[in-house]
C-alpha positions in Angstrom: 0.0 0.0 0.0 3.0 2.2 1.0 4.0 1.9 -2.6 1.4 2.3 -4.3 0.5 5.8 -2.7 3.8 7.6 -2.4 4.4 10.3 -1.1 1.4 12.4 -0.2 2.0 16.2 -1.8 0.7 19.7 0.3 -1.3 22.0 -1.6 0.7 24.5 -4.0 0.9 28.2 -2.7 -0.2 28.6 0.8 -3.4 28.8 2.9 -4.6 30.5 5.4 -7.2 28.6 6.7 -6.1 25.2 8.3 -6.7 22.2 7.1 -9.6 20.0 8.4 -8.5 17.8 10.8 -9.1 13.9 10.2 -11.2 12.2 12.0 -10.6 9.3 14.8 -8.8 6.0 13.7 -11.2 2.9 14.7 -10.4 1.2 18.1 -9.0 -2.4 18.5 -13.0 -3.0 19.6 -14.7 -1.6 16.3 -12.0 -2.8 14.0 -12.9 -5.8 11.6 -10.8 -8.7 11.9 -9.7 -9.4 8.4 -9.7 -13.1 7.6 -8.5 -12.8 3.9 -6.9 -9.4 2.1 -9.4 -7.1 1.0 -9.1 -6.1 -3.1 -9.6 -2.7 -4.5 -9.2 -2.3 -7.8 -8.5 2.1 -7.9 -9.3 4.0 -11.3 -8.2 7.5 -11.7 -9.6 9.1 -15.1 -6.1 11.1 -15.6 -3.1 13.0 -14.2 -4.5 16.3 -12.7 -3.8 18.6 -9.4 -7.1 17.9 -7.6 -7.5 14.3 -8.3 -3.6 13.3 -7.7 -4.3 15.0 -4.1 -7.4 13.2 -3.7 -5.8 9.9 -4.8 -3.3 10.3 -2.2 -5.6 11.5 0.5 -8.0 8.3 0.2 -4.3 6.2 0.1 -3.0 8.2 3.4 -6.9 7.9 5.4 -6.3 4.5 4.6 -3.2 3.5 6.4 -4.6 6.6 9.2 -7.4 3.5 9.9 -4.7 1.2 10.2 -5.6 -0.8 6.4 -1.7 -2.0 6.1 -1.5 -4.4 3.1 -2.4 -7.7 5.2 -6.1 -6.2 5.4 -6.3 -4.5 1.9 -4.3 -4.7 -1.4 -5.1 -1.8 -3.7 -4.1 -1.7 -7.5 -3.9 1.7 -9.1 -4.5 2.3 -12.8 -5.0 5.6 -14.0 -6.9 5.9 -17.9 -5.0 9.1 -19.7 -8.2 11.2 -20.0 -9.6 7.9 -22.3 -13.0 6.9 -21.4 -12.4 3.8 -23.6 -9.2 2.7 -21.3 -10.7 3.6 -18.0 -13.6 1.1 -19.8 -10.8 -1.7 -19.8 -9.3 -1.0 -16.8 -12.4 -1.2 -14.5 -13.9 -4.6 -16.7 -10.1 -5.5 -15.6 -10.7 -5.0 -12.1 -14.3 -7.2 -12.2 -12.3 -9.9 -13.7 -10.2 -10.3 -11.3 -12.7 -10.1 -8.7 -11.9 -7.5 -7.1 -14.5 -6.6 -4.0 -14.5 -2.5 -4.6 -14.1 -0.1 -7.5 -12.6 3.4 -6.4 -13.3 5.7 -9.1 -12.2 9.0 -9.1 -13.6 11.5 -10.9 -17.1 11.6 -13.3 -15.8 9.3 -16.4 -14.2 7.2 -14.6 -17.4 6.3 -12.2 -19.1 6.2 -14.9 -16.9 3.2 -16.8 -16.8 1.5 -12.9 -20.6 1.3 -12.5 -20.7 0.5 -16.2 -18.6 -2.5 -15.7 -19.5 -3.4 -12.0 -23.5 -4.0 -13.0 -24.8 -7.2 -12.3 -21.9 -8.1 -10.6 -21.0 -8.3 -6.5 -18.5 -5.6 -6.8 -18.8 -2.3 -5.3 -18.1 0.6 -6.8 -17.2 3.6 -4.4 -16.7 7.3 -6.4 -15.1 10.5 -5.6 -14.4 13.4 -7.4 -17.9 13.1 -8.7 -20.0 17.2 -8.5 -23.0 15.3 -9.8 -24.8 12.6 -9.0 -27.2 12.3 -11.5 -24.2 12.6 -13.9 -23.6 8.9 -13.4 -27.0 8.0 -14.9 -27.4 5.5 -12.0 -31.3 3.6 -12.3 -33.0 3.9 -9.0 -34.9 1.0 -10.0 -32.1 -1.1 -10.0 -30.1 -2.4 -6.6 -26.6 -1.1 -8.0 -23.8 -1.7 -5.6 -22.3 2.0 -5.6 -22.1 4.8 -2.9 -19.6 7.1 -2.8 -18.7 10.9 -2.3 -20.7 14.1 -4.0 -19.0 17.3 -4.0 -21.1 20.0 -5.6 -19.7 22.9 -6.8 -21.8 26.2 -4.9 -22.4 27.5 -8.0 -24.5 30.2 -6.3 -22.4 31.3 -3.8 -19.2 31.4 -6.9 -21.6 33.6 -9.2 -22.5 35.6 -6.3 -18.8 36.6 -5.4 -18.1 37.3 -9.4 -21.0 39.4 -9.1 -19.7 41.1 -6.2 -16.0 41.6 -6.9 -16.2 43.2 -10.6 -19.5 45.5 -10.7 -19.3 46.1 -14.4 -20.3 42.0 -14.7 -23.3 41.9 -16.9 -22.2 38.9 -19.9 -20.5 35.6 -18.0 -19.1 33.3 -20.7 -19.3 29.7 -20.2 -16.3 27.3 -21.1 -17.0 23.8 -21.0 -16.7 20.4 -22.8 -20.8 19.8 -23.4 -19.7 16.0 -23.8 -18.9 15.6 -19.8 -21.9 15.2 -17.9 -20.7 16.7 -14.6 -19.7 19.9 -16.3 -22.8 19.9 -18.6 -25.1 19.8 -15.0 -23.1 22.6 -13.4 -22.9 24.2 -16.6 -26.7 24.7 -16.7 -27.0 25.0 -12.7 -24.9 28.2 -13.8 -27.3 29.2 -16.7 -30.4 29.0 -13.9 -29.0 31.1 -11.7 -27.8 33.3 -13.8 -31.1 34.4 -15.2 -32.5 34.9 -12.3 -30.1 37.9 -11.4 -30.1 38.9 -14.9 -26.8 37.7 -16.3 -26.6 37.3 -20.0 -24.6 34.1 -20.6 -22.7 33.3 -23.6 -21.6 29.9 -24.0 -18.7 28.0 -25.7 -17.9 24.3 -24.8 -14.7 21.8 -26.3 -14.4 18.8 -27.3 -10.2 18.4 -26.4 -8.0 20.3 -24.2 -5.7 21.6 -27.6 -9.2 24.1 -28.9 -9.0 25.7 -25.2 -7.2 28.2 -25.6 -8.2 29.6 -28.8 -12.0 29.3 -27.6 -11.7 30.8 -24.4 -9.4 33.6 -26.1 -12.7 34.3 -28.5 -15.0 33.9 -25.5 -13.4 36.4 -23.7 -14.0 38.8 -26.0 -17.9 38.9 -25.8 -17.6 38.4 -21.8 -17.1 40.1 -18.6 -16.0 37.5 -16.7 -15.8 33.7 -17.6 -16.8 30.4 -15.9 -15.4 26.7 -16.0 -17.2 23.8 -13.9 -15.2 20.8 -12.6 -13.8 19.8 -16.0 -11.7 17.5 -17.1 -11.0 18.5 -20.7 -10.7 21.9 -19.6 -8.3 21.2 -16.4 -5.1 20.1 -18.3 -5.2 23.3 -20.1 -6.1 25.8 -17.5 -2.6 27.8 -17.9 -3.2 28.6 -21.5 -6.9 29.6 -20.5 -5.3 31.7 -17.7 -3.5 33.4 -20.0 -6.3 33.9 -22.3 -8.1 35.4 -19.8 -5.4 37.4 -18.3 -4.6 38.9 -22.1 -8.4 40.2 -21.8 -8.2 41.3 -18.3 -11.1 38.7 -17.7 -11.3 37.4 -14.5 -11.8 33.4 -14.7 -14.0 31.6 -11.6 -13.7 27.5 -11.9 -15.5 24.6 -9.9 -11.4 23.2 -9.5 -8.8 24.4 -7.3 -6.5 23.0 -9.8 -7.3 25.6 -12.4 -6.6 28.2 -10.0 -3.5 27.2 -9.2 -2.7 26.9 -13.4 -3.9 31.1 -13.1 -7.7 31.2 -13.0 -8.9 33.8 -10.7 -10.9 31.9 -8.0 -12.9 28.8 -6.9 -15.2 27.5 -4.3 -15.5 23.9 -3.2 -14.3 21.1 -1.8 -10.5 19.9 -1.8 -9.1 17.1 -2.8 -8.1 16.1 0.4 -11.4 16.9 1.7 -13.0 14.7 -1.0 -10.1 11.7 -0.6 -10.4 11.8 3.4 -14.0 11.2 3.1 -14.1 8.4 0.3 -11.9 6.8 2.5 -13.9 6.9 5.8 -16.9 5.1 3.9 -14.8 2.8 2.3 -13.5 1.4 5.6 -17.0 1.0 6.6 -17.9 -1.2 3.9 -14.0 -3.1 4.8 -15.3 -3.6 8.3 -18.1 -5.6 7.3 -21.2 -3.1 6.6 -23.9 -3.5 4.4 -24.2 -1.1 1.5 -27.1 0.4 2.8 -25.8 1.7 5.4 -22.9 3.7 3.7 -25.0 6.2 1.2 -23.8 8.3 -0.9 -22.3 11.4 1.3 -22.4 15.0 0.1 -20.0 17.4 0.9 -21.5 21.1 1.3 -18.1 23.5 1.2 -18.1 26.7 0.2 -14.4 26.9 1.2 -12.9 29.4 -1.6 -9.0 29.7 -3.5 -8.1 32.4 -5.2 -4.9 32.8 -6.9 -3.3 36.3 -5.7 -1.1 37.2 -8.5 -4.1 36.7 -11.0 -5.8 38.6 -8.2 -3.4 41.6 -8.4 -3.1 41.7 -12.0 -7.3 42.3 -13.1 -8.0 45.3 -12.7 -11.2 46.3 -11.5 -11.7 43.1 -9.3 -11.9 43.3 -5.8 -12.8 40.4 -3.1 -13.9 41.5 1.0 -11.4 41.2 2.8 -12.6 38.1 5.1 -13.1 36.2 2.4 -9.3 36.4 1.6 -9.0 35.8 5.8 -9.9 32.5 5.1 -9.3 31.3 1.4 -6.2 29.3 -0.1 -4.5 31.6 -1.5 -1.9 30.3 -4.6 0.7 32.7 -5.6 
């Protein structure tokens, strides 16, 4: 396990709010005595900020609980941003019988429960803003729980609203074909019309038409807005400097892309999001039924802004206790 989950990394930049503490380790009393090795089979869609740190976090919680590789075995296999390879990799993972899926991130919960149906494997996700993204069938008794972490979309439009007061146009930059950034994408639209935003929308279908789209976008626009995305996330410093070319500030559902240059973002962490998948996944280790680990939403509203881009717009100012208590990336 050790291994596999290297060396946890801190947060780029700094932050001025601490860290949430982690919760208790089980006792001796509650812990589940392990006759055989438990098998996770753990799929992370691709290489980015916020889903490396939650990788890591769920691998650290782990060992926290005292899950040492007599009690679990975990095998990590991350898909390259391919939703055909994370396909193979979790049908891998129910071939060799694994008892849980981890999938982290939107596609790649959606290949898990994809492959896990009918089967006796669990699937556990994190990483995942959108539940109904997932296009799980109520009807059905699917094996899968896991962590929500909902971008407060209201709360980000709100503070864009608030820090530039010339914002009347909000462009929206997106890839239409992922479903979590399609729902917050049109969470966005909703709310925007009810304060009277016009919104102007231009989505991707690869991480190389970024650039050039958000550089035309920003143009029309007084401000711009990503969701969680993860077609947009590998690019996010040639969007940043898109947007910092137009003196556009750029709000994001993804720490990551505000430490790449966008301006801000409100939401959970990755290690928030990690710590927790964890916790429910040792449930389920130690012996409970399904139904009594649900799915588990986390409601942040915890904020990162990045200070240079801060201190380059112009224009753009944020109250001062909410930069008391946001990560701030330099």
């Amino acid at each position: 396990l050790l291994g596999l989950a290297g060396t946890a990394s801190a947060l780029a930049g700094c932050s001025n709010g601490d860290s949430p503490a982690p919760s208790p380790s089980p006792s001796p009393e509650v812990a589940r005595v392990v006759e055989e090795s438990y098998q996770i089979g753990l799929v992370q869609y691709q290489e980015q900020t916020t889903l490396n740190a939650l990788r890591e976090a769920f691998m650290s919680r782990l060992e926290e609980w005292g899950c040492d590789e007599t009690q679990v075995e975990i095998e990590y296999q991350n898909a390259g941003g391919d939703p055909a390879k994370a396909q193979e990799i979790c049908q891998g993972f129910v071939e060799d019988q694994v008892d849980m899926i981890v999938a982290i991130s939107t596609p790649a919960a959606q290949a898990a429960v994809s492959a896990a149906e009918g089967t006796d494997v669990t699937v556990m996700f994190t990483g995942v803003a959108n539940e109904a993204a997932l296009g799980l069938d109520q009807s059905q008794e699917a094996k899968v729980t896991g962590v929500v972490s909902p971008t407060p979309v209201n709360s980000l439009v709100d503070l864009a609203v608030q820090s530039g007061s010339a914002l009347q146009t909000l462009g929206l930059l997106y890839d239409a074909g992922e479903p979590g950034a399609l729902a917050e994408a049109e969470r966005v639209k909703s709310y925007c019309s009810e304060l009277g935003l016009t919104v102007v929308e231009s989505t991707v279908a690869s991480e190389e038409e970024a650039q050039q789209t958000a550089t035309e976008l920003c143009a029309q626009v007084d401000a711009l807005y990503t969701p969680a995305d993860s077609t947009i996330a590998p690019a996010a410093a040639q969007v940043a400097e898109a947007a910092k070319a137009a003196g556009v500030p750029w709000y994001t559902g993804d720490a990551s892309m505000v430490q790449a240059g966008a301006l801000a973002s409100m939401g959970s962490t990755g290690r928030e999001m990690g710590v927790a998948a964890a916790d429910m996944a040792v449930q389920l280790i130690q012996g409970q039924e399904l139904a009594q680990v649900p799915v588990s939403t986390l409601e942040s509203t915890d904020l990162s802004v990045n200070q240079t881009t801060l201190n380059a717009l112009t224009g753009v100012t944020f109250p001062a206790e909410a930069l008391q208590t946001a990560y701030l990336y330099q």
